[in-house]
ROGU-140669 format. One record per residue (C-alpha): x, y, z; residue number from 0. Coordinates in nm, 3 decimals. Each point is the difference from the previous one (the first is absolute). Layout:
// residues N
{xx = X yy = Y zz = Z num = NUM} .
...
//
This chain:
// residues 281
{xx = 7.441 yy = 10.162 zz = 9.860 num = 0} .
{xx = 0.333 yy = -0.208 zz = 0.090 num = 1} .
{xx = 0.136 yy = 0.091 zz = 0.366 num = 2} .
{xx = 0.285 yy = -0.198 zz = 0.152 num = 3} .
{xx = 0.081 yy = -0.069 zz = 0.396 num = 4} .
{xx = 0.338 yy = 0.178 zz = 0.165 num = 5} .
{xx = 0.093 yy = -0.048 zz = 0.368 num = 6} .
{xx = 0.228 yy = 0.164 zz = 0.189 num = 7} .
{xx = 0.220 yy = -0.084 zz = 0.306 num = 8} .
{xx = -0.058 yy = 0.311 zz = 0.221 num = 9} .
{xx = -0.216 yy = 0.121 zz = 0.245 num = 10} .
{xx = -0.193 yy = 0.325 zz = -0.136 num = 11} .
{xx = -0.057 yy = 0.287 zz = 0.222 num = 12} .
{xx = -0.298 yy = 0.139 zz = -0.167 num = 13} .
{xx = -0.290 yy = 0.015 zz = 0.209 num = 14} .
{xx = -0.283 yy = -0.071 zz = -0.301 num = 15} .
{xx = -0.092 yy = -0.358 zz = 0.030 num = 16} .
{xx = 0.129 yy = -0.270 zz = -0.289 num = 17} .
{xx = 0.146 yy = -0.281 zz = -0.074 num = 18} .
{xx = 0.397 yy = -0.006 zz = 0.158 num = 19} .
{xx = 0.143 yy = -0.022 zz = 0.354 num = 20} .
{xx = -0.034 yy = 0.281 zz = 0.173 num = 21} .
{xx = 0.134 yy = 0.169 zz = 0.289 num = 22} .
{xx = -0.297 yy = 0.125 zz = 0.136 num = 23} .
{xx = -0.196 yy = -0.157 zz = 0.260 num = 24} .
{xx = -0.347 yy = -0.081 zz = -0.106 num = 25} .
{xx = -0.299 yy = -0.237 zz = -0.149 num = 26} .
{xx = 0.248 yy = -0.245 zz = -0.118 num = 27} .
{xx = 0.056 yy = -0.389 zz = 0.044 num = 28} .
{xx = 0.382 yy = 0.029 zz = 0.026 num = 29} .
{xx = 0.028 yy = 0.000 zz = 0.434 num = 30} .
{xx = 0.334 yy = 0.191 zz = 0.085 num = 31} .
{xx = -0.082 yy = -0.030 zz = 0.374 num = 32} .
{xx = -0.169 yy = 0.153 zz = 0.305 num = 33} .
{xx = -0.020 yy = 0.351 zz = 0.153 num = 34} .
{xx = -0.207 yy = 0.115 zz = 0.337 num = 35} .
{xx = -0.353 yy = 0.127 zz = -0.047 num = 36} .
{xx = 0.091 yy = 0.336 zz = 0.203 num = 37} .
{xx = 0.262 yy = 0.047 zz = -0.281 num = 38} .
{xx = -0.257 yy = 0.021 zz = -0.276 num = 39} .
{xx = -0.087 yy = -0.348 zz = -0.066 num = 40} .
{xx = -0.306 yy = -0.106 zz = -0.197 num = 41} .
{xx = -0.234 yy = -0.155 zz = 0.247 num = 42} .
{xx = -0.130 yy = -0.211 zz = -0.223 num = 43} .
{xx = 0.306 yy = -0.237 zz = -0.001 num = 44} .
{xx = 0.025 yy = -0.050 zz = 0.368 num = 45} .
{xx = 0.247 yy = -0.290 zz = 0.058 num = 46} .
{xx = -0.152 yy = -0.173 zz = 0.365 num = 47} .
{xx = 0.322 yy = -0.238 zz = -0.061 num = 48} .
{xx = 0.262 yy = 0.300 zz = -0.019 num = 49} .
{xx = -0.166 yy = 0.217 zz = 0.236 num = 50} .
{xx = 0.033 yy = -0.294 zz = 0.250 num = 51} .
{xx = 0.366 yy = 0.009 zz = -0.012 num = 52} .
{xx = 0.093 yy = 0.324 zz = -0.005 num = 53} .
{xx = 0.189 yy = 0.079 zz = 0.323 num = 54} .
{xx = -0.145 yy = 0.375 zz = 0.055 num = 55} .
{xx = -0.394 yy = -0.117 zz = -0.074 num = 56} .
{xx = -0.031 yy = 0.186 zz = -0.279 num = 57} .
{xx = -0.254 yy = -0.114 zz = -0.278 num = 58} .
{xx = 0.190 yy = -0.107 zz = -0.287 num = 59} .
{xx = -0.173 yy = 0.050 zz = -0.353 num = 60} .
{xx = 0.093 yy = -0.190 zz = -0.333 num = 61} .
{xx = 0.189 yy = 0.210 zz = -0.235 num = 62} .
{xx = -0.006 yy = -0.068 zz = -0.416 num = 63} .
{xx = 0.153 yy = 0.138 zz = -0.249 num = 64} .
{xx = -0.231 yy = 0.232 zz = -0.266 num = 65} .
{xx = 0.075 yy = -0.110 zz = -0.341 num = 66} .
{xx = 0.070 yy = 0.305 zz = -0.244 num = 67} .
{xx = 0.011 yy = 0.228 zz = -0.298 num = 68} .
{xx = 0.348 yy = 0.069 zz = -0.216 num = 69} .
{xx = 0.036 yy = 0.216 zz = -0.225 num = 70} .
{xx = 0.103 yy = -0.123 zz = -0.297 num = 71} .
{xx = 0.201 yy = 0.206 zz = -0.286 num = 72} .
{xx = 0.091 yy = -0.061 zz = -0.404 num = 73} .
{xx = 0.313 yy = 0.216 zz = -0.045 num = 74} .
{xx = 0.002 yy = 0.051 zz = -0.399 num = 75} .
{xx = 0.296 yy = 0.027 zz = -0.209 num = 76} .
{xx = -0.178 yy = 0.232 zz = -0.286 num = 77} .
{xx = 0.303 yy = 0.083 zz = -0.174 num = 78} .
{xx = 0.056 yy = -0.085 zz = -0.420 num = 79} .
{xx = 0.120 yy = -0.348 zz = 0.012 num = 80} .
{xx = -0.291 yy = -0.090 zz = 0.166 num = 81} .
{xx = -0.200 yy = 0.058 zz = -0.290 num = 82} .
{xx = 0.243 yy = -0.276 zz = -0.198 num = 83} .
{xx = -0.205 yy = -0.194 zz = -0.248 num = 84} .
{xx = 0.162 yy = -0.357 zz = -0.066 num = 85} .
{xx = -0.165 yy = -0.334 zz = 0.019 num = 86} .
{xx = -0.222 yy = 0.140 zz = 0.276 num = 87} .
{xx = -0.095 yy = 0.394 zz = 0.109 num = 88} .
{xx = 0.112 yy = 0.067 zz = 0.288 num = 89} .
{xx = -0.174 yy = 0.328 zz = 0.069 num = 90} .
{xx = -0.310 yy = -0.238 zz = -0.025 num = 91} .
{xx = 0.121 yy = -0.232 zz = 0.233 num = 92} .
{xx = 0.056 yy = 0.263 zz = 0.234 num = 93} .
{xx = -0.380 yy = 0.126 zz = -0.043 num = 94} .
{xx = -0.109 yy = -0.378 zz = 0.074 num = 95} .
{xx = 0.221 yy = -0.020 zz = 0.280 num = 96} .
{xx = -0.151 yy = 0.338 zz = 0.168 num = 97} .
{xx = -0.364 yy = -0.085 zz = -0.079 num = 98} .
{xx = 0.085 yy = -0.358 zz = 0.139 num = 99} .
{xx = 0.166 yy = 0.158 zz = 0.317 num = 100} .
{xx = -0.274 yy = 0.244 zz = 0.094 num = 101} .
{xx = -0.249 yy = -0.249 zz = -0.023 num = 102} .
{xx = 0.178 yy = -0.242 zz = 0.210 num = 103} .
{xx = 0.061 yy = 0.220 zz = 0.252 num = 104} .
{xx = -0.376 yy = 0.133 zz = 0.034 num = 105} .
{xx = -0.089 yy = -0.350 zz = 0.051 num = 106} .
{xx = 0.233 yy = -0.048 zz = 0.252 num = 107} .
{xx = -0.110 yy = 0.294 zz = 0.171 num = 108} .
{xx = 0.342 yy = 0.217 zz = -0.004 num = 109} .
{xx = 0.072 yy = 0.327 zz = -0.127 num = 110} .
{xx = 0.133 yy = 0.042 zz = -0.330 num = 111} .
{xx = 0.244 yy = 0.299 zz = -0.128 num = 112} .
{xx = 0.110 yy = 0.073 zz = -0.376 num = 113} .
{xx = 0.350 yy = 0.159 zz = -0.048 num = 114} .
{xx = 0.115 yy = 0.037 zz = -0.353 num = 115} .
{xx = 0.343 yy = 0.174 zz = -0.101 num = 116} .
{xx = 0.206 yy = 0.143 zz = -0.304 num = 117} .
{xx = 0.201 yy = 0.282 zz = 0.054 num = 118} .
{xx = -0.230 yy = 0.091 zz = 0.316 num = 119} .
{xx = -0.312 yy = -0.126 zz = 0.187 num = 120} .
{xx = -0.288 yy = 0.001 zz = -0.244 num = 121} .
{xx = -0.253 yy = 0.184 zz = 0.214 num = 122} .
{xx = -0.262 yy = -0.068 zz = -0.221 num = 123} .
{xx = 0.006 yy = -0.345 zz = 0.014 num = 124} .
{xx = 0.096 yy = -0.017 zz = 0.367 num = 125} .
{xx = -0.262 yy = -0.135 zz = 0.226 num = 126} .
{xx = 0.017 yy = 0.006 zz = 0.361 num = 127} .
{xx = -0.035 yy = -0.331 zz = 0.207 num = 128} .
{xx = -0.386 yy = -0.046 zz = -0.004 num = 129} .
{xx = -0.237 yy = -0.299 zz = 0.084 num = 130} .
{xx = -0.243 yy = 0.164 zz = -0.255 num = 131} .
{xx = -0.046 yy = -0.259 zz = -0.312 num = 132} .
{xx = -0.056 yy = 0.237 zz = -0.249 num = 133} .
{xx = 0.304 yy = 0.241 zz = 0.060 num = 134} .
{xx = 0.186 yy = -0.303 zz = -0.039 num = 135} .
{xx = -0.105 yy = -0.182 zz = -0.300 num = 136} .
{xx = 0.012 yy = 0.376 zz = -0.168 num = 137} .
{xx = 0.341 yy = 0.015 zz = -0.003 num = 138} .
{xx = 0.079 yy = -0.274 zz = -0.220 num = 139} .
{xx = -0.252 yy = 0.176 zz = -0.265 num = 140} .
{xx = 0.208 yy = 0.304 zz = -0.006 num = 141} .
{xx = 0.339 yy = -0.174 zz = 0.005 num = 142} .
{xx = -0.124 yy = -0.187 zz = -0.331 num = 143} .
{xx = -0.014 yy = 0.353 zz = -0.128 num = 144} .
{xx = 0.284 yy = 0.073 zz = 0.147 num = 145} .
{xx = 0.273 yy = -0.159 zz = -0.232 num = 146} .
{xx = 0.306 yy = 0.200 zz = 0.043 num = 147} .
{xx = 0.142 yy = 0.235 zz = -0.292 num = 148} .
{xx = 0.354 yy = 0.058 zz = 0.006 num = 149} .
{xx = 0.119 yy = 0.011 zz = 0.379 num = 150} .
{xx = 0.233 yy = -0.168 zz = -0.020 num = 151} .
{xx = 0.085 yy = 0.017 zz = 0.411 num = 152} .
{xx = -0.131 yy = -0.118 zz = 0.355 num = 153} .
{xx = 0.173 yy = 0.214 zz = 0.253 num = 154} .
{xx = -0.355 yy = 0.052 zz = 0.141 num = 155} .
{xx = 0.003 yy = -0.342 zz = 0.126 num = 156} .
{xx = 0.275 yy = 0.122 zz = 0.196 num = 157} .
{xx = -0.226 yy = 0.298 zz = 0.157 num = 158} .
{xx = -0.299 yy = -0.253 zz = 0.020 num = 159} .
{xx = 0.137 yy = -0.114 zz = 0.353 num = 160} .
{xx = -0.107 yy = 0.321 zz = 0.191 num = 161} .
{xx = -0.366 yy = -0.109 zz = -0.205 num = 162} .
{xx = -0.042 yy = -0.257 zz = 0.210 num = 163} .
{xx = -0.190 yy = -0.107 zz = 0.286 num = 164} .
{xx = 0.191 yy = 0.078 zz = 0.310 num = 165} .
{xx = -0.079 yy = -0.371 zz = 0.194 num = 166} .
{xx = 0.147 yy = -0.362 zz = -0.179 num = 167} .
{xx = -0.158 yy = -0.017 zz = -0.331 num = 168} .
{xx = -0.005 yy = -0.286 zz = -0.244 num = 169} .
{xx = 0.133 yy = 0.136 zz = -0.268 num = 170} .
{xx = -0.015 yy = -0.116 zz = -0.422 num = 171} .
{xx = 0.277 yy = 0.141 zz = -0.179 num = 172} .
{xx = -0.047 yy = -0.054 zz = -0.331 num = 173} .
{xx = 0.298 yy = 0.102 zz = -0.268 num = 174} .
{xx = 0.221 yy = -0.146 zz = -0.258 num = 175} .
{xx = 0.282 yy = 0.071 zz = 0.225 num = 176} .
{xx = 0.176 yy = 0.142 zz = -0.328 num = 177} .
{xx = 0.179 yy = 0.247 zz = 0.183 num = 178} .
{xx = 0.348 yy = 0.065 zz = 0.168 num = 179} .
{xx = 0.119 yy = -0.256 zz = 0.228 num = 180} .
{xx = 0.059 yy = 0.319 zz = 0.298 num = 181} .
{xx = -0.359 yy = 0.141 zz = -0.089 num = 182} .
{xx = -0.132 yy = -0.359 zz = 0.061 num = 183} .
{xx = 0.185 yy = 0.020 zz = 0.321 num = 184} .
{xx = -0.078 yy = 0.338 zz = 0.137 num = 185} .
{xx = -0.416 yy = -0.104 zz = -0.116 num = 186} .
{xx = 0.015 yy = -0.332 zz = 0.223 num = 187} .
{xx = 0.174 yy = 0.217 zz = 0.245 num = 188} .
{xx = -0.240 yy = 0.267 zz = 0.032 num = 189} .
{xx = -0.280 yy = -0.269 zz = 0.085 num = 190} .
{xx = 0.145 yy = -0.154 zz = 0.247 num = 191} .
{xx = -0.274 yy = -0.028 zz = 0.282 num = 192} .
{xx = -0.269 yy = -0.161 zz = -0.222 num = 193} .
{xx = -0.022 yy = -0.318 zz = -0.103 num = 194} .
{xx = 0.069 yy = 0.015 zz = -0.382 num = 195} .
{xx = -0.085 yy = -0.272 zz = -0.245 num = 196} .
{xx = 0.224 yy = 0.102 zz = -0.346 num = 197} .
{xx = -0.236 yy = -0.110 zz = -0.288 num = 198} .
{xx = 0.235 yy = 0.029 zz = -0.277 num = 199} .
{xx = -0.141 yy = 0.045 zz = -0.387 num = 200} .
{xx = 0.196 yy = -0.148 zz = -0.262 num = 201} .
{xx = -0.070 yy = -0.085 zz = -0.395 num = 202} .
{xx = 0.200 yy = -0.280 zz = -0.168 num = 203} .
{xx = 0.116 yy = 0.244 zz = -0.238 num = 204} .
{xx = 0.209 yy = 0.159 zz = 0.298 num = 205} .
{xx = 0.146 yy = -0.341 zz = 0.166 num = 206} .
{xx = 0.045 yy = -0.187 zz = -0.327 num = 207} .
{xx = 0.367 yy = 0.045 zz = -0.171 num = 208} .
{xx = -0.088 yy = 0.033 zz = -0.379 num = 209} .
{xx = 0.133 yy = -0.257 zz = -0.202 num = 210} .
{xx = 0.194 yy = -0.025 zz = -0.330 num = 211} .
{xx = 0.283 yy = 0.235 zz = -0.095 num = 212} .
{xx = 0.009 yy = 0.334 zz = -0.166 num = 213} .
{xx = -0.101 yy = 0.365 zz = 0.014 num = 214} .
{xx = -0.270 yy = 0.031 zz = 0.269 num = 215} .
{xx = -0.196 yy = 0.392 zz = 0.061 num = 216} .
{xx = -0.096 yy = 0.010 zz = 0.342 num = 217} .
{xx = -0.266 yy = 0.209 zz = 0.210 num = 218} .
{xx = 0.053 yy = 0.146 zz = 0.331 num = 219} .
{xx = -0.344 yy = -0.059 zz = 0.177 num = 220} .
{xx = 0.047 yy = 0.306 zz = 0.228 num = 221} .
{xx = 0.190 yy = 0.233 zz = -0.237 num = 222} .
{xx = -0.139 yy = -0.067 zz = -0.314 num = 223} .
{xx = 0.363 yy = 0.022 zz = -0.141 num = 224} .
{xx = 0.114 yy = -0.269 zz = -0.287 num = 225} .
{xx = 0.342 yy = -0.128 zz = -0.058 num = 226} .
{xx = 0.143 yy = -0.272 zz = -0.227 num = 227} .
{xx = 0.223 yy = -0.293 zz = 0.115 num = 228} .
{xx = 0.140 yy = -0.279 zz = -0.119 num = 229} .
{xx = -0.138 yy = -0.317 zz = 0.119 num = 230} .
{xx = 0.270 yy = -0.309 zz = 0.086 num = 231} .
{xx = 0.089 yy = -0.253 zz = 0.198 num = 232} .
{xx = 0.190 yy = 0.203 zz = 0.211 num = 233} .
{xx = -0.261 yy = 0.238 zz = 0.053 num = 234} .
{xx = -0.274 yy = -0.199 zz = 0.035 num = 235} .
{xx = 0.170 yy = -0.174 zz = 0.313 num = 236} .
{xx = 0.108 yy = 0.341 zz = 0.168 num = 237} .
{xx = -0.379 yy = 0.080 zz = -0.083 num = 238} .
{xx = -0.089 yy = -0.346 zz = 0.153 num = 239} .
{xx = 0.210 yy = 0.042 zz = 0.359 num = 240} .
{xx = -0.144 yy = 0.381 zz = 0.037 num = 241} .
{xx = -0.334 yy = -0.145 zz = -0.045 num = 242} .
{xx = 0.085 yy = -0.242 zz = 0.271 num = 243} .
{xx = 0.172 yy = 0.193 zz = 0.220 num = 244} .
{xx = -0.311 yy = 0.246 zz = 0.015 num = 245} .
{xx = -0.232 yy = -0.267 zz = 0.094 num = 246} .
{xx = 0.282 yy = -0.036 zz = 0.321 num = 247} .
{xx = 0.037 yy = 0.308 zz = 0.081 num = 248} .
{xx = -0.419 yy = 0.065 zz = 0.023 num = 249} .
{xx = 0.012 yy = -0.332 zz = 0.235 num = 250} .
{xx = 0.259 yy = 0.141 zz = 0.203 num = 251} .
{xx = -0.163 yy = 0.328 zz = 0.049 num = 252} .
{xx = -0.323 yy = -0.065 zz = 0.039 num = 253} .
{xx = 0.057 yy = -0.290 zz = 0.248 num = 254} .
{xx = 0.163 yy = 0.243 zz = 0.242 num = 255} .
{xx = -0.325 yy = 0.137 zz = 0.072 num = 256} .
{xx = -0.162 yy = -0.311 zz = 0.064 num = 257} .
{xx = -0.200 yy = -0.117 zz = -0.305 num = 258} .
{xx = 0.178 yy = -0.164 zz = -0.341 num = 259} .
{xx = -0.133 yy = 0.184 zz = -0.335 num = 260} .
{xx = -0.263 yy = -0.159 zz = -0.196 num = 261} .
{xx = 0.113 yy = 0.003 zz = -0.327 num = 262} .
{xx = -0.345 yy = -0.024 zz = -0.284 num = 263} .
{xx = 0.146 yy = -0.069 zz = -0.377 num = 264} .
{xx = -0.361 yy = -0.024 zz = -0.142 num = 265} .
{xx = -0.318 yy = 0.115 zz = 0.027 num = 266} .
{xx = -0.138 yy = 0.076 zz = 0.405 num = 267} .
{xx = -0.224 yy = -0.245 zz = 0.156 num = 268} .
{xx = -0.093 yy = 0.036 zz = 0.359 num = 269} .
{xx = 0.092 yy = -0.369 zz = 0.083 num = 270} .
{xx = 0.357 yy = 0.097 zz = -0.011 num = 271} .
{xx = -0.009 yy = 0.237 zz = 0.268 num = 272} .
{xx = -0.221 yy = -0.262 zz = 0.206 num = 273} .
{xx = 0.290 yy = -0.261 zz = -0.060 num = 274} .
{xx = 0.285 yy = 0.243 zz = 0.076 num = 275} .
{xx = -0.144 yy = 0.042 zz = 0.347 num = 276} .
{xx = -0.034 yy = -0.347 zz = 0.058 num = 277} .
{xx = 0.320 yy = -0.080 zz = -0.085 num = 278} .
{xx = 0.092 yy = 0.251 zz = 0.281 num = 279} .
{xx = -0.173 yy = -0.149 zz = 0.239 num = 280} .
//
């Protein structure tokens, strides 16, 4: 199974062993100083050098830094549009995505946590953050059968905040973003805290301004509604500068909490993930 490498630029606070910084003291290689033996020291890593120049006598013990466990989190947009069949499925690049996810993060020894959303959390896809492989790689079974039917709406991704672990998470929210520019706001918002990488979903279909002139029936991917338009020039470069301004406005917002979006157009491979966190290195 594909897996891809994330980093992060935090120290954790967990006290499970893993792969980041960490806060806590413990069996690590990263030395953040020296502190006396009477004040709990580990014995072990008596400094003779240190303990020679302290000015009270006091036996001075290496300190390192215990490397450690995050939990890690794929908030789901599971609303209609997500289902949008174009060039690509998206639904089934958001099953990849989770199946990749889990598996990367039980190999990287960090706790993984499914959140999916429509009009509230889905409970019974909701998985709690776990370092047991097979809770994790179930979820992206289920979600495959999970392929929403008219719901149209994601104001549960707007409850999903009080879902989450309390301590810094990395967080994967994954969504089309096809929603109100002050829902998109208050979401980003509400996870502020947790270090959020925006994966955003998009099919050609939706970013591409049809060509040619004439009557054109349109879809709404959330609603389901059709409507009939007129396609011409005019309208095909108002079409073209909302498109544009969209992709802004995601930048904008989702750079304020630390992270730019990373926007797939095609099918999900875990090497872009790995070269979206190497670019923010």
């Amino acid at each position: 199974m594909d897996e891809f490498h994330y980093r992060i630029h935090w120290r954790s606070r967990g006290h499970v062993t893993g792969a980041h910084r960490g806060t806590q003291s413990g069996a690590g290689f990263e030395f953040t100083g020296h502190r006396a033996l009477a004040e709990g020291g580990d014995p072990r890593r008596l400094d003779i050098r240190a303990s020679l120049r302290d000015p009270f006598g006091r036996w001075q013990v290496r300190v390192f830094a215990q490397r450690s466990a995050i939990p890690v989190v794929l908030l789901a947009d599971l609303s209609a549009s997500m289902a949008v069949q174009g060039q690509h499925d998206k639904w089934q690049s958001l099953v990849d995505l989770t199946r990749s996810l889990a598996w990367s993060v039980s190999r990287n020894g960090d706790l993984f946590s499914f959140i999916g959303c429509d009009e509230q959390v889905r409970q019974d896809l909701f998985v709690p953050p776990t370092q047991r492989r097979a809770a994790t790689l179930a979820v992206a079974d289920r979600l495959l059968q999970s392929r929403p039917m008219g719901r149209p709406a994601a104001q549960g991704l707007l409850q999903a905040a009080n879902w989450l672990p309390q301590r810094r998470s990395l967080v994967f929210l994954v969504s089309d973003f096809h929603h109100p520019v002050a829902f998109i706001e208050q979401l980003l918002a509400a996870l502020q805290g947790h270090d959020v990488v925006p994966v955003v979903l998009w099919d050609p279909v939706e970013t591409q301004v049809p060509k040619g002139r004439g009557l054109l029936r349109l879809q709404d991917s959330e609603t389901g509604q059709h409507r009939l338009v007129w396609l011409r020039p005019a309208l095909q470069a108002a079409w073209r500068a909302a498109l544009t301004e969209r992709r802004a406005m995601l930048l904008r917002q989702c750079e304020r909490l630390g992270r730019p979006p990373l926007i797939i157009e095609d099918a999900f491979h875990p090497d872009q993930i790995t070269r979206y966190f190497h670019a923010a290195a």
